[in-house]
C-alpha positions as CSV (number, residue, x, y, z in Angstrom):
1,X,8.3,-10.8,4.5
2,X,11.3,-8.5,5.4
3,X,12.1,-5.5,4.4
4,X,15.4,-3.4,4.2
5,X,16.1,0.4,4.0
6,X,19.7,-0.2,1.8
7,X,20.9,3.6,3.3
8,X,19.9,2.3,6.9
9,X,18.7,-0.8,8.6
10,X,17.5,0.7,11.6
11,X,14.5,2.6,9.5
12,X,12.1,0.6,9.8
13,X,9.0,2.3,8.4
14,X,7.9,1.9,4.5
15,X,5.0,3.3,2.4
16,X,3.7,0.7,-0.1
17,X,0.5,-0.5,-1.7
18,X,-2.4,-2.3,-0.6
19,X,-6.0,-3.2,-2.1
20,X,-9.2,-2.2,-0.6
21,X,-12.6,-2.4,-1.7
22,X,-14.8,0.6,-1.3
23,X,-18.9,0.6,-1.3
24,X,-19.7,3.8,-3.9
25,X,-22.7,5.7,-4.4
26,X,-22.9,6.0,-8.4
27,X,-25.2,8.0,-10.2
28,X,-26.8,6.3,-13.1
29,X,-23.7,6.8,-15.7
30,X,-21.5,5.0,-13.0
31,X,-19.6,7.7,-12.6
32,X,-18.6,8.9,-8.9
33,X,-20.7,10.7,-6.1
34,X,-19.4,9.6,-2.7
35,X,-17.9,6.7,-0.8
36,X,-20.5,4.8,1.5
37,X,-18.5,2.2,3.0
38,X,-15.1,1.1,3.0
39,X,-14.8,-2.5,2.5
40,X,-12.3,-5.6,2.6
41,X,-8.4,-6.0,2.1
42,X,-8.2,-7.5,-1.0
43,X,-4.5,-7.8,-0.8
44,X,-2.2,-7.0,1.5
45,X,1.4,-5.5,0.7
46,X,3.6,-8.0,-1.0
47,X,7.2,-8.4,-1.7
48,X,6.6,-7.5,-5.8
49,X,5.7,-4.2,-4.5
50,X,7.5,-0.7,-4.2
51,X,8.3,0.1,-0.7
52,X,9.9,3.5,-0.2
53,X,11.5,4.0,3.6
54,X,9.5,6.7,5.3
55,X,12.4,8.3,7.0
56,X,14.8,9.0,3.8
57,X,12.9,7.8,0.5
58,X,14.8,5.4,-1.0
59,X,13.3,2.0,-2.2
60,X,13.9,-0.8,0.1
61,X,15.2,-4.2,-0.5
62,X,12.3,-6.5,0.4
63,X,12.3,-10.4,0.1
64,X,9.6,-13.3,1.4
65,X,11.9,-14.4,4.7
């Protein structure tokens, strides 16, 4: 995977998504007390994501190479 700032290629640094699981303490509705453990990558950043360059904001071109 590759991924290009289009204002500058020598930024290098992108904010983008990636899944995690989380081990929760839940009261007996489900709802939300506290995080226990933090868990797994379920996925890792892919090419279908946003990536925004760190350094000036703009989305990045990003392809599988």
């Amino acid at each position: 995977m590759n991924a290009v700032c289009p204002n500058d290629v020598d930024h290098k640094r992108f904010v983008t998504v990636a899944h995690i699981t989380q081990d929760w303490e839940v009261d007996e509705n489900g709802d939300f007390i506290r995080v226990v453990a933090d868990g797994e990558v379920v996925a890792k950043p892919d090419a279908g994501n946003t990536w925004t360059c760190v350094a000036c904001g703009e989305e990045a071109e990003v392809s599988n190479e």
